[in-house]
CHARMM internal coordinates of N, CA and C (Angstrom, degrees):
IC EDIT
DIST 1 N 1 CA 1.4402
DIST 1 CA 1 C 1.5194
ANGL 1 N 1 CA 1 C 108.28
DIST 1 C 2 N 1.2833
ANGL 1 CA 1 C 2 N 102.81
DIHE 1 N 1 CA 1 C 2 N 141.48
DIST 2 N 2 CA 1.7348
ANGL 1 C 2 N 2 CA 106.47
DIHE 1 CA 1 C 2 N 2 CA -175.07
DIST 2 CA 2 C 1.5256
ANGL 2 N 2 CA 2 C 97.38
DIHE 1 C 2 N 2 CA 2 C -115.55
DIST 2 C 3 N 1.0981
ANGL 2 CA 2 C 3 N 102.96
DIHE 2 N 2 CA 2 C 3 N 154.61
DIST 3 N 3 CA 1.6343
ANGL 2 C 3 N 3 CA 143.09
DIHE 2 CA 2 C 3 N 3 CA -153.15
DIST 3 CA 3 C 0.9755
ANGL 3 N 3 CA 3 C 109.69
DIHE 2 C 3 N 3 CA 3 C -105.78
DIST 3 C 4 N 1.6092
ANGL 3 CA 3 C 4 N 148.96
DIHE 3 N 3 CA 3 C 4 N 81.23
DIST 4 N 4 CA 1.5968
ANGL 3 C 4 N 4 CA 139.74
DIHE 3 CA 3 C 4 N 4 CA 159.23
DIST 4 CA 4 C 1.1554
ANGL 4 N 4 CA 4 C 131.38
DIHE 3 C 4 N 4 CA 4 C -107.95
DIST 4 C 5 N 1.3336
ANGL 4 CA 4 C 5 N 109.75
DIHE 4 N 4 CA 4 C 5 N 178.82
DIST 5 N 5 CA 1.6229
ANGL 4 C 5 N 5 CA 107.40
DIHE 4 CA 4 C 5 N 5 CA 174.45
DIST 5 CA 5 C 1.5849
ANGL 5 N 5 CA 5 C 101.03
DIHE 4 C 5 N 5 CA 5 C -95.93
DIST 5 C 6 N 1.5169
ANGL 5 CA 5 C 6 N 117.50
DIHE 5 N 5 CA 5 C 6 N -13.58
DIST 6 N 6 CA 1.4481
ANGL 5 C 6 N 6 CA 109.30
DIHE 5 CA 5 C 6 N 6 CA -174.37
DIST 6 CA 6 C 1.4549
ANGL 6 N 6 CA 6 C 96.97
DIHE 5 C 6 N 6 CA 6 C -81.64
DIST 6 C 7 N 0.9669
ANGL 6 CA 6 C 7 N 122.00
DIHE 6 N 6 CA 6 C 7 N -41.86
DIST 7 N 7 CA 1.6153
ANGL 6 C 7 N 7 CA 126.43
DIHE 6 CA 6 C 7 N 7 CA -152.45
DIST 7 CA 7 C 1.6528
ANGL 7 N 7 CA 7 C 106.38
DIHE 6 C 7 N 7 CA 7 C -77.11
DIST 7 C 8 N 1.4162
ANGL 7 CA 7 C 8 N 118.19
DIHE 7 N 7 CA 7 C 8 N -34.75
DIST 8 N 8 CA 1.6797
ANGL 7 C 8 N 8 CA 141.65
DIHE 7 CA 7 C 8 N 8 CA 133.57
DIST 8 CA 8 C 1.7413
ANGL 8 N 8 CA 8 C 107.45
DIHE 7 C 8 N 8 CA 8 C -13.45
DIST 8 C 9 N 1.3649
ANGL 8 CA 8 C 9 N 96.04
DIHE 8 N 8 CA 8 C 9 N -61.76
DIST 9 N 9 CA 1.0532
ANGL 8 C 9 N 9 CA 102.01
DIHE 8 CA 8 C 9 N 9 CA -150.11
DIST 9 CA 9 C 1.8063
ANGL 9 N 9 CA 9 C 109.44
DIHE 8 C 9 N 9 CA 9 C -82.95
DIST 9 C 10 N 1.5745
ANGL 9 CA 9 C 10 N 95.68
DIHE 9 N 9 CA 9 C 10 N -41.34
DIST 10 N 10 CA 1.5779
ANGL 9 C 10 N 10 CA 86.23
DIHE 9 CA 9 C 10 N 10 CA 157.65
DIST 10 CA 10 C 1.5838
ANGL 10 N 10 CA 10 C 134.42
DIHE 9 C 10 N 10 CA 10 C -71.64
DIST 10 C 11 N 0.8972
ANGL 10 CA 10 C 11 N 88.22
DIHE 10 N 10 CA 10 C 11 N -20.14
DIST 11 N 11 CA 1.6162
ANGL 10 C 11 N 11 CA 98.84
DIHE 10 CA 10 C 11 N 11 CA 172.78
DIST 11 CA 11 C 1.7761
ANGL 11 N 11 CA 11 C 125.45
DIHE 10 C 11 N 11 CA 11 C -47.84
DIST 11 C 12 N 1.6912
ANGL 11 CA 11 C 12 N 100.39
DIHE 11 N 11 CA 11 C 12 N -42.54
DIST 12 N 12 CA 0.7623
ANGL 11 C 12 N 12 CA 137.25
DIHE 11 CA 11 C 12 N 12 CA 171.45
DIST 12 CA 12 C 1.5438
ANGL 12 N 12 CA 12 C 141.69
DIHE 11 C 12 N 12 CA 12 C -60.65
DIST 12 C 13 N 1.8047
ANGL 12 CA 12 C 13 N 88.92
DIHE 12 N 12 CA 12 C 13 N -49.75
DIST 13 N 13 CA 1.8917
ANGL 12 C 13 N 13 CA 108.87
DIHE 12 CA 12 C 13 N 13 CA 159.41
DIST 13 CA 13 C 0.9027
ANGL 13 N 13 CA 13 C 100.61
DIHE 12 C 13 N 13 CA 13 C -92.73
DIST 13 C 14 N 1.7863
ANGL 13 CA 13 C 14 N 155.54
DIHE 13 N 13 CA 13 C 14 N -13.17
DIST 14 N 14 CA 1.3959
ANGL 13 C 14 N 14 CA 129.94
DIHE 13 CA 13 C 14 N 14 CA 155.83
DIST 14 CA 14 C 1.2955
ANGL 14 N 14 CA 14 C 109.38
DIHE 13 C 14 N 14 CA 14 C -55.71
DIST 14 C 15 N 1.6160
ANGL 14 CA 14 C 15 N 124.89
DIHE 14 N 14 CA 14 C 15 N -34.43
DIST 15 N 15 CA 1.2296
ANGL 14 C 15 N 15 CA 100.55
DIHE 14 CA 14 C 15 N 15 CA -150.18
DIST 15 CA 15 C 1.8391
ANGL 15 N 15 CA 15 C 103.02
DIHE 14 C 15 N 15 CA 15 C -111.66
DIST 15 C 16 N 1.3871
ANGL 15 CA 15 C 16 N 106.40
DIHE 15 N 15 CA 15 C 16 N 14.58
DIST 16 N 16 CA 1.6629
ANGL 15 C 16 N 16 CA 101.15
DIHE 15 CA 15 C 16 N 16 CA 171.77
DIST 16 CA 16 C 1.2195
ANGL 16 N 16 CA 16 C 98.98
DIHE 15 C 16 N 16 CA 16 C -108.92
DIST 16 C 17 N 1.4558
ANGL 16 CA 16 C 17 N 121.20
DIHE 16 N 16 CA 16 C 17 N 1.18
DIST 17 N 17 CA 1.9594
ANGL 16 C 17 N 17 CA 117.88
DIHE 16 CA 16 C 17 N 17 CA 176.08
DIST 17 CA 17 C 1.3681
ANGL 17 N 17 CA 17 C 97.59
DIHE 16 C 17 N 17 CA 17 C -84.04
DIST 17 C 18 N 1.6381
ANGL 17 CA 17 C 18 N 121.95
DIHE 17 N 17 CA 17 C 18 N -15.48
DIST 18 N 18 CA 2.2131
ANGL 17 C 18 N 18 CA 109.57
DIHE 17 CA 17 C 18 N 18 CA -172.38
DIST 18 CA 18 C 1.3498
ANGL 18 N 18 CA 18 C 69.21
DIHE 17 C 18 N 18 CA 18 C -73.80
DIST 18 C 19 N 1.2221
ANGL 18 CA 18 C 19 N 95.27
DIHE 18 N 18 CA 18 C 19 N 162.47
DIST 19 N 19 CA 1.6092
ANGL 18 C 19 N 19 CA 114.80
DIHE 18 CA 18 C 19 N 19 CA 137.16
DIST 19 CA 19 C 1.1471
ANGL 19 N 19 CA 19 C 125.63
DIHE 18 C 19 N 19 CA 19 C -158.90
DIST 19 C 20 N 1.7197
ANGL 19 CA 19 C 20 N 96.28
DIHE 19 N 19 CA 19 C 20 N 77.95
DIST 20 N 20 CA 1.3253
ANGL 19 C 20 N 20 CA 134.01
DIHE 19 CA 19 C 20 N 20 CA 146.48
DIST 20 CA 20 C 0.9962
ANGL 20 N 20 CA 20 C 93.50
DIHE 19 C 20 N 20 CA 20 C -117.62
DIST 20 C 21 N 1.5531
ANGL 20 CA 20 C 21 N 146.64
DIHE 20 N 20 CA 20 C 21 N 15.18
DIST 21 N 21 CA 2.0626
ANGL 20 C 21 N 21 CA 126.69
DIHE 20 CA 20 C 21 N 21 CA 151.96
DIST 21 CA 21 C 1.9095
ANGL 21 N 21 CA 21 C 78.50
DIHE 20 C 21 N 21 CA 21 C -140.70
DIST 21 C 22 N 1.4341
ANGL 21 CA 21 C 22 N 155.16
DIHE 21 N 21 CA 21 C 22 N 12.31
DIST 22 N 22 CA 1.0067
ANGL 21 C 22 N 22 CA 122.30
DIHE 21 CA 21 C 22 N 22 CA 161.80
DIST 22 CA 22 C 1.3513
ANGL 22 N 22 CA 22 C 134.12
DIHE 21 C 22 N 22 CA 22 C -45.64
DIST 22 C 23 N 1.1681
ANGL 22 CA 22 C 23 N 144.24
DIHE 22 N 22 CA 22 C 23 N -53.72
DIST 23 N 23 CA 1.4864
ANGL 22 C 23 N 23 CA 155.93
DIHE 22 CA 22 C 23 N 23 CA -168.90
DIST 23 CA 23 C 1.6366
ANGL 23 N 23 CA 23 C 102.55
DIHE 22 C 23 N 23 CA 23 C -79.33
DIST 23 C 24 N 1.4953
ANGL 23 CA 23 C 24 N 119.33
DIHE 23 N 23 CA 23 C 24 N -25.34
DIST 24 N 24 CA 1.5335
ANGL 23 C 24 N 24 CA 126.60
DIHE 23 CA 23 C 24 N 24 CA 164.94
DIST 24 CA 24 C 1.1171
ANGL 24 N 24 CA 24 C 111.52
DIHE 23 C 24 N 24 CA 24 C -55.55
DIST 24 C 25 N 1.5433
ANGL 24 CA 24 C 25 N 116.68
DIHE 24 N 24 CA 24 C 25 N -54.04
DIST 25 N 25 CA 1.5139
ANGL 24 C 25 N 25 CA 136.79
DIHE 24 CA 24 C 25 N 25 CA -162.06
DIST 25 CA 25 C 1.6629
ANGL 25 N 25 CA 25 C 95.28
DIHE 24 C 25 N 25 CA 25 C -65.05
DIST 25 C 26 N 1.6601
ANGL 25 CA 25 C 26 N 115.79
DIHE 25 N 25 CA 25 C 26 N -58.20
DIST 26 N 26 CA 1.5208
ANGL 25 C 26 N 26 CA 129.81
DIHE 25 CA 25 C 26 N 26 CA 174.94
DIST 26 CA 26 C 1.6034
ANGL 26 N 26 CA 26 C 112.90
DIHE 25 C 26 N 26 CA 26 C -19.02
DIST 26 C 27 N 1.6237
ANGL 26 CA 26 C 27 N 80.91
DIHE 26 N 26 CA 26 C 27 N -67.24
DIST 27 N 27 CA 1.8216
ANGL 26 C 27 N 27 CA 102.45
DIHE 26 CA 26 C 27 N 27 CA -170.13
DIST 27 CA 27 C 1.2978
ANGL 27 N 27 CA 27 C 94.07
DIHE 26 C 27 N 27 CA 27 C -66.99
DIST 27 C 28 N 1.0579
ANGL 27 CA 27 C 28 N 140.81
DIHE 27 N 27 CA 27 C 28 N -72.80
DIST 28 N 28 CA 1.3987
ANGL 27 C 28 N 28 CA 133.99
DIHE 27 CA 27 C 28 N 28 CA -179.79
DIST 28 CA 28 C 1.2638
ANGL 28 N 28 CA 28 C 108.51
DIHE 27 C 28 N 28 CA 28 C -31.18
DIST 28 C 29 N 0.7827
ANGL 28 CA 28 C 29 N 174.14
DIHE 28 N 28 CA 28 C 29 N -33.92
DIST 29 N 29 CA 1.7490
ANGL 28 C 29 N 29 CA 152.27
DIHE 28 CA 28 C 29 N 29 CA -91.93
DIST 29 CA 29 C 1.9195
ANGL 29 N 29 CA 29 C 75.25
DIHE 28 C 29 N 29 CA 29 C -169.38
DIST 29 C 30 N 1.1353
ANGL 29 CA 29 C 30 N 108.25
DIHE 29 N 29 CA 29 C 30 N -67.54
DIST 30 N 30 CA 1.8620
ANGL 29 C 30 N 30 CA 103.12
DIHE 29 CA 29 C 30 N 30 CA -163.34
DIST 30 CA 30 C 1.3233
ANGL 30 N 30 CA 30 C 111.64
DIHE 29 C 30 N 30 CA 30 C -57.38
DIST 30 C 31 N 1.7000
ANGL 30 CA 30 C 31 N 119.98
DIHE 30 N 30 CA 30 C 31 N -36.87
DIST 31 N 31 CA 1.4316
ANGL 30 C 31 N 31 CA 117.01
DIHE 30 CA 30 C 31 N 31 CA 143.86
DIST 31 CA 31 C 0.9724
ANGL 31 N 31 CA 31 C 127.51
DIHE 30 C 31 N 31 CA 31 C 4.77
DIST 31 C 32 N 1.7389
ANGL 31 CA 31 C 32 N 93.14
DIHE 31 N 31 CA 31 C 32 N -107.52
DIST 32 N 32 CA 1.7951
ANGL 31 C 32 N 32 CA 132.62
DIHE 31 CA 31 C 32 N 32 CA 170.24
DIST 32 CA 32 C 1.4802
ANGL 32 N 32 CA 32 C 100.25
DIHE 31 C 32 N 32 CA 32 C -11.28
DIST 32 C 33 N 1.5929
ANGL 32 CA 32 C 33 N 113.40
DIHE 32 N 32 CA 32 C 33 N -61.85
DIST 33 N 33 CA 1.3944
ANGL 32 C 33 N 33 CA 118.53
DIHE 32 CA 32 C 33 N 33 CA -168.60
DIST 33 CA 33 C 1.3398
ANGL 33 N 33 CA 33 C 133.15
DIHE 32 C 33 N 33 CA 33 C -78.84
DIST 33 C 34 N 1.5627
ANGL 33 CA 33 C 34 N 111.42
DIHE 33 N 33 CA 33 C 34 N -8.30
DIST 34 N 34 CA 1.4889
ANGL 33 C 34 N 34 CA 121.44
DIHE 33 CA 33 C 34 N 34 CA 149.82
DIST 34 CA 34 C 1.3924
ANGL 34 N 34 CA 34 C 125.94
DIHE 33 C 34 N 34 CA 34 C -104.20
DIST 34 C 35 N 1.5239
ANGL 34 CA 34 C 35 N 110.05
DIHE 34 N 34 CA 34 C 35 N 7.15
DIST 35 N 35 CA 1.6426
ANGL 34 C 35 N 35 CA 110.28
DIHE 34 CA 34 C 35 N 35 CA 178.74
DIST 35 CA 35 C 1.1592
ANGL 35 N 35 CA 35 C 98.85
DIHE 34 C 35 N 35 CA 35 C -79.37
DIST 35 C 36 N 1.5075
ANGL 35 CA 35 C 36 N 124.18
DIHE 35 N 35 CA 35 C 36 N 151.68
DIST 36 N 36 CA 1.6685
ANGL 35 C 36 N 36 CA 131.04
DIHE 35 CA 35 C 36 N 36 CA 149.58
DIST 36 CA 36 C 1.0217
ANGL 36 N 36 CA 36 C 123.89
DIHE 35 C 36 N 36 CA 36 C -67.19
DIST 36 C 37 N 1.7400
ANGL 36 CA 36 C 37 N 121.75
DIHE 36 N 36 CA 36 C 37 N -5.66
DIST 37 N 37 CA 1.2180
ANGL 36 C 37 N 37 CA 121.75
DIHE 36 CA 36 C 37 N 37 CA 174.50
DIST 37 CA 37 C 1.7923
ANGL 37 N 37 CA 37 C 121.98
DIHE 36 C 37 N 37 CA 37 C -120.01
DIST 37 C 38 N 1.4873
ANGL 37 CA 37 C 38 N 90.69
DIHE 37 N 37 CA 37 C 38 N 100.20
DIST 38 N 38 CA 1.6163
ANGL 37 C 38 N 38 CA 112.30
DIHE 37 CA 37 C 38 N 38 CA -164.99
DIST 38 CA 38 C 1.0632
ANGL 38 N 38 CA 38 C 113.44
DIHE 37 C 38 N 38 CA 38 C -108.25
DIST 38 C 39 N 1.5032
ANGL 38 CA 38 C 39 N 133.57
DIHE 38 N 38 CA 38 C 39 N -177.45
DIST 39 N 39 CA 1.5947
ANGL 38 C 39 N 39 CA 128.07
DIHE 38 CA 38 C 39 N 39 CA -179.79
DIST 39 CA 39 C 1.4873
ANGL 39 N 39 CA 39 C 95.62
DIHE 38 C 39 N 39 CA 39 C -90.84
DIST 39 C 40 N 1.1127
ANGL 39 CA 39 C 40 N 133.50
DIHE 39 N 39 CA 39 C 40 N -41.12
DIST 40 N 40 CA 1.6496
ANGL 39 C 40 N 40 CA 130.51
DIHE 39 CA 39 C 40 N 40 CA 171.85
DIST 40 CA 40 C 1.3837
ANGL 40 N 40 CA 40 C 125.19
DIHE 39 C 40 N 40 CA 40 C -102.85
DIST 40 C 41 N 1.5332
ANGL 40 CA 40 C 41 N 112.51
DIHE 40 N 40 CA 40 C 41 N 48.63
DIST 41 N 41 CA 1.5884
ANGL 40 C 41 N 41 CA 126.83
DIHE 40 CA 40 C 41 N 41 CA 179.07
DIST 41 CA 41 C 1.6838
ANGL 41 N 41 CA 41 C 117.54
DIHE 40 C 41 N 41 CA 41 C 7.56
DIST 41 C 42 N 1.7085
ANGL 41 CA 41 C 42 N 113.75
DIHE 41 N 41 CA 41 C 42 N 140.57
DIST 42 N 42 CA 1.8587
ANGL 41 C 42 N 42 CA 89.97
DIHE 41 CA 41 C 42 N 42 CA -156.23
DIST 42 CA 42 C 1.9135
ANGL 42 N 42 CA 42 C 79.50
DIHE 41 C 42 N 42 CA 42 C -80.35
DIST 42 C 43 N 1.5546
ANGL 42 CA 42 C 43 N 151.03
DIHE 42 N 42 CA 42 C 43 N 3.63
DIST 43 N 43 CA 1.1835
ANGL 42 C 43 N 43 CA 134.11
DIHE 42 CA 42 C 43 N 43 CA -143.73
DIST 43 CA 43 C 1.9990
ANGL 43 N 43 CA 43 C 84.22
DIHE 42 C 43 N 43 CA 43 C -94.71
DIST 43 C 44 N 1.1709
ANGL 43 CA 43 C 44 N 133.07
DIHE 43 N 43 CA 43 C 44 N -16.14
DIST 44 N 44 CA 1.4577
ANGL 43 C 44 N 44 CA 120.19
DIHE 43 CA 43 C 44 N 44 CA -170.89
DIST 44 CA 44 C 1.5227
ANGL 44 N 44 CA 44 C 89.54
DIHE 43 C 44 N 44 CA 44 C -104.52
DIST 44 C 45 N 1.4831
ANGL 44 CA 44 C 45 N 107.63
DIHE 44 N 44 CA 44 C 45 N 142.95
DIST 45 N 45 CA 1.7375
ANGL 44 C 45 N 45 CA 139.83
DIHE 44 CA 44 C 45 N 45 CA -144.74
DIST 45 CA 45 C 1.1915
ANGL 45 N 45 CA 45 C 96.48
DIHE 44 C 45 N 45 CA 45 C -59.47
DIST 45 C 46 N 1.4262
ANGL 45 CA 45 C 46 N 138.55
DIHE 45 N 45 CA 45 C 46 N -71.36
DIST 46 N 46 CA 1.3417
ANGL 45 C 46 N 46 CA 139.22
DIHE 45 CA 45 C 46 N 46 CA -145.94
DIST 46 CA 46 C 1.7538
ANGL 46 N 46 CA 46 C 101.51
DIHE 45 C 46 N 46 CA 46 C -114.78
DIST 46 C 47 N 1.6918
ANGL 46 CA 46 C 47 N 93.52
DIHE 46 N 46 CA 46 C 47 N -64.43
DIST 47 N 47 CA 1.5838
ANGL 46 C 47 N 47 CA 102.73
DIHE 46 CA 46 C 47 N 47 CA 172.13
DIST 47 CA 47 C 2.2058
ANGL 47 N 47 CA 47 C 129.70
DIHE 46 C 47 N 47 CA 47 C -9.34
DIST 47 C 48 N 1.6799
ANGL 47 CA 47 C 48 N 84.38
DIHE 47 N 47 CA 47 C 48 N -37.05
DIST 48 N 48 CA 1.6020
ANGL 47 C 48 N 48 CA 86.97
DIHE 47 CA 47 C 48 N 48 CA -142.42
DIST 48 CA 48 C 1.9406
ANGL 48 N 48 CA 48 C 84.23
DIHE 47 C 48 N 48 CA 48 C -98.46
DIST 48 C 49 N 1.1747
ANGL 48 CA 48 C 49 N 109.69
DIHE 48 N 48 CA 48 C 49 N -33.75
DIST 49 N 49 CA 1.8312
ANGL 48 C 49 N 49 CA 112.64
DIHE 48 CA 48 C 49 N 49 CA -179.92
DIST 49 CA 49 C 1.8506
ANGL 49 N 49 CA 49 C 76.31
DIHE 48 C 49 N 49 CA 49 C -71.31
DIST 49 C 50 N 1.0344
ANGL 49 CA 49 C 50 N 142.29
DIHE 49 N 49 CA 49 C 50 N -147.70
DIST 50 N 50 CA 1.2630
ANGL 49 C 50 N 50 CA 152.78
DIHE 49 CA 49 C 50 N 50 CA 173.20
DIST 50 CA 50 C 1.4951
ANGL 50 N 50 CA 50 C 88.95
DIHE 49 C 50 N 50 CA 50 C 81.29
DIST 50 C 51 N 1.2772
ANGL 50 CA 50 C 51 N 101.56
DIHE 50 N 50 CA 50 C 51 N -87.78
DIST 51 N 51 CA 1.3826
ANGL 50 C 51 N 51 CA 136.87
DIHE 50 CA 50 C 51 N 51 CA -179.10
DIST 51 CA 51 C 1.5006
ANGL 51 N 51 CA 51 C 115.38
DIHE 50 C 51 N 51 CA 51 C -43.65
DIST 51 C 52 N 1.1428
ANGL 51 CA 51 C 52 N 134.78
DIHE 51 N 51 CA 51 C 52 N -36.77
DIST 52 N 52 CA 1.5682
ANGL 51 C 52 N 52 CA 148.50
DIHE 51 CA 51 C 52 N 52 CA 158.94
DIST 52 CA 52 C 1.4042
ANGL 52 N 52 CA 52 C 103.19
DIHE 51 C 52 N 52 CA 52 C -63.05
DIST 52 C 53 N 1.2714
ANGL 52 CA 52 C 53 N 124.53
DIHE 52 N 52 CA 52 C 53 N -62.68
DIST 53 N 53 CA 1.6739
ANGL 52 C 53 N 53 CA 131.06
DIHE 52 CA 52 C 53 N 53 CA 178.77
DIST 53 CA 53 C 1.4475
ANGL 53 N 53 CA 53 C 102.40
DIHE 52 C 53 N 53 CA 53 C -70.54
DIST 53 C 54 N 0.6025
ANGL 53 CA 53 C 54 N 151.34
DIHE 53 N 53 CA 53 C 54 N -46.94
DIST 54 N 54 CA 1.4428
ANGL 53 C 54 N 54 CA 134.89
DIHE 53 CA 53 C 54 N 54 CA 168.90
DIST 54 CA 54 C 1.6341
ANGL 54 N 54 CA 54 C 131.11
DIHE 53 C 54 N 54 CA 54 C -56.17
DIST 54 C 55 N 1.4388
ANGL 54 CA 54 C 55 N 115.26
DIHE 54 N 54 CA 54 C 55 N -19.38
DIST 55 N 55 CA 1.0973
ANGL 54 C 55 N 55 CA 132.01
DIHE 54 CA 54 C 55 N 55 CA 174.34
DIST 55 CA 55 C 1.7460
ANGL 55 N 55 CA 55 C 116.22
DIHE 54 C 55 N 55 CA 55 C -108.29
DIST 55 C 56 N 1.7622
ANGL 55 CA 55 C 56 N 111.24
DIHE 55 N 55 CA 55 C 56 N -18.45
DIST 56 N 56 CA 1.5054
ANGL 55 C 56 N 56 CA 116.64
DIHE 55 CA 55 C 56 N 56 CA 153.23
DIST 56 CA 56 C 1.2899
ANGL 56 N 56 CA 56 C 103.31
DIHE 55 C 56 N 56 CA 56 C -71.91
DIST 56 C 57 N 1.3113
ANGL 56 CA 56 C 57 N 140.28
DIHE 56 N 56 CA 56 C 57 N -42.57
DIST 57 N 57 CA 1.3024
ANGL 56 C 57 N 57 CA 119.28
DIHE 56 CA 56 C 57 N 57 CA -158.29
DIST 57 CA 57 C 1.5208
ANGL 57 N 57 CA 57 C 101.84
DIHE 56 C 57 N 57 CA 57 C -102.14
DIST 57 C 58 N 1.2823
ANGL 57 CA 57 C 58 N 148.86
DIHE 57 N 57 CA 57 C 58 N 13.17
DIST 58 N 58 CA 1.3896
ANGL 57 C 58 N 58 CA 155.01
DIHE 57 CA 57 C 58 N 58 CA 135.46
DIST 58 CA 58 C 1.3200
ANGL 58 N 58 CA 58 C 113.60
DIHE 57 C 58 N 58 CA 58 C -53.63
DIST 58 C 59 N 1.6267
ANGL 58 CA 58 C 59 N 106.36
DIHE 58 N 58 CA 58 C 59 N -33.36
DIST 59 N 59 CA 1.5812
ANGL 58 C 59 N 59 CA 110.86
DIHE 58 CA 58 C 59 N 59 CA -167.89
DIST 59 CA 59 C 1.3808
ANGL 59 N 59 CA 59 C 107.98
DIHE 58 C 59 N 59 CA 59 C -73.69
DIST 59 C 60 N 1.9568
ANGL 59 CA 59 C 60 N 103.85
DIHE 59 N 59 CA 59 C 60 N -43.16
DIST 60 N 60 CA 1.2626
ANGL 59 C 60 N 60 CA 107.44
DIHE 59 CA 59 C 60 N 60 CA -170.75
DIST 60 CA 60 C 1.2955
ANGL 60 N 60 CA 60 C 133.53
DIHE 59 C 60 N 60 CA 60 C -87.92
DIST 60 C 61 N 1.5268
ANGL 60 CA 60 C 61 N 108.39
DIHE 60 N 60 CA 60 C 61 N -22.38
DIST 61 N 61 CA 1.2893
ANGL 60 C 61 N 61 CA 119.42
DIHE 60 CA 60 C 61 N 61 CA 164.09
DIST 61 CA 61 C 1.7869
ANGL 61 N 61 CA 61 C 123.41
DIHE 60 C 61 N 61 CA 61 C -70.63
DIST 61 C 62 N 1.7825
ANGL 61 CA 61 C 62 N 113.56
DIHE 61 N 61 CA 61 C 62 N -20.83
DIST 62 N 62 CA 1.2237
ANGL 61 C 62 N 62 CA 93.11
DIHE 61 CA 61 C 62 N 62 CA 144.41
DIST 62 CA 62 C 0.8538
ANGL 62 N 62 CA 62 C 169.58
DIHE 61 C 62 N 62 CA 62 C -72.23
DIST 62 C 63 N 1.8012
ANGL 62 CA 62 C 63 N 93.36
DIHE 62 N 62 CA 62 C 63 N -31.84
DIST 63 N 63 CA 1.4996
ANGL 62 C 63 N 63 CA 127.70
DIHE 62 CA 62 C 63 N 63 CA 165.62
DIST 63 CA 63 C 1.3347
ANGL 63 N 63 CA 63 C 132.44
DIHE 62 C 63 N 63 CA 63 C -51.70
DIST 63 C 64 N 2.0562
ANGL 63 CA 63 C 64 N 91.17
DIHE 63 N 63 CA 63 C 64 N -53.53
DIST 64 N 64 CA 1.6071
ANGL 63 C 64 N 64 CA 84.16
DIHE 63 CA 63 C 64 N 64 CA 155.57
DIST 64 CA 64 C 1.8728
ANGL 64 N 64 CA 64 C 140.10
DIHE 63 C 64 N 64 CA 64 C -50.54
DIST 64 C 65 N 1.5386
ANGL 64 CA 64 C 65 N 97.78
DIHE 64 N 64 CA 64 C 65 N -42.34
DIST 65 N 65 CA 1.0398
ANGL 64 C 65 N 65 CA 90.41
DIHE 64 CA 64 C 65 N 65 CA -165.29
DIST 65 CA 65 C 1.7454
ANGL 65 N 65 CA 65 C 125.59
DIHE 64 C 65 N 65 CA 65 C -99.63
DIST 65 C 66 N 1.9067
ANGL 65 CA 65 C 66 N 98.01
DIHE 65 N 65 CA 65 C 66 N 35.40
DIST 66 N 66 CA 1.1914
ANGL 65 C 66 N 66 CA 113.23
DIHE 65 CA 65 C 66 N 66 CA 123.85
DIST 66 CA 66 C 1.0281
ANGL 66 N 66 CA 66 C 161.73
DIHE 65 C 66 N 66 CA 66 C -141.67
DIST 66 C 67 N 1.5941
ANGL 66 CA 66 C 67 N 87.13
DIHE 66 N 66 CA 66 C 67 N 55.19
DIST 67 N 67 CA 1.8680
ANGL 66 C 67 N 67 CA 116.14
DIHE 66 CA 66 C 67 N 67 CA -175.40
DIST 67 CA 67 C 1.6367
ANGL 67 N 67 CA 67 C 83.07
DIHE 66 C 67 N 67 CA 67 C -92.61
DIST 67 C 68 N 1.5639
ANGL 67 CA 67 C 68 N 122.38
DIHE 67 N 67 CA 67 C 68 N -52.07
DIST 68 N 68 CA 1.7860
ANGL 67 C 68 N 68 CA 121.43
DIHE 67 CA 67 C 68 N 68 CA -165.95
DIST 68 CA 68 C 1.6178
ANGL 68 N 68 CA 68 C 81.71
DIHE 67 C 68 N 68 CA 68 C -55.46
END
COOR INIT
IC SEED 1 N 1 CA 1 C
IC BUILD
């Protein structure tokens, strides 16, 4: 099995478009982004913002685009 950020990534907009787990996926995700415990911890320099912004702007670019 191969490992991506695309394949991540669909994984991801399939599964905040059900919604029968949308608002799960929400809460989950806004979590993730205020827990201290992340896959790239925010305490290492660059690594750990990367990793926060990449998962804020997944949140928001889905969300938005199904408020349009």
């Amino acid at each position: 099995m191969k490992f991506s950020i695309q394949a991540v990534y669909g994984w991801y907009r399939d599964l905040i478009r059900n919604p029968k787990y949308r608002w799960w996926v929400i809460l989950g995700t806004a979590l993730y982004f205020i827990s201290p415990f992340d896959i790239a911890p925010d305490f290492l320099p660059i690594v750990g913002q990367i990793d926060d912004a990449f998962i804020l702007t997944l949140l928001v670019s889905e969300v938005s685009q199904l408020v349009i």
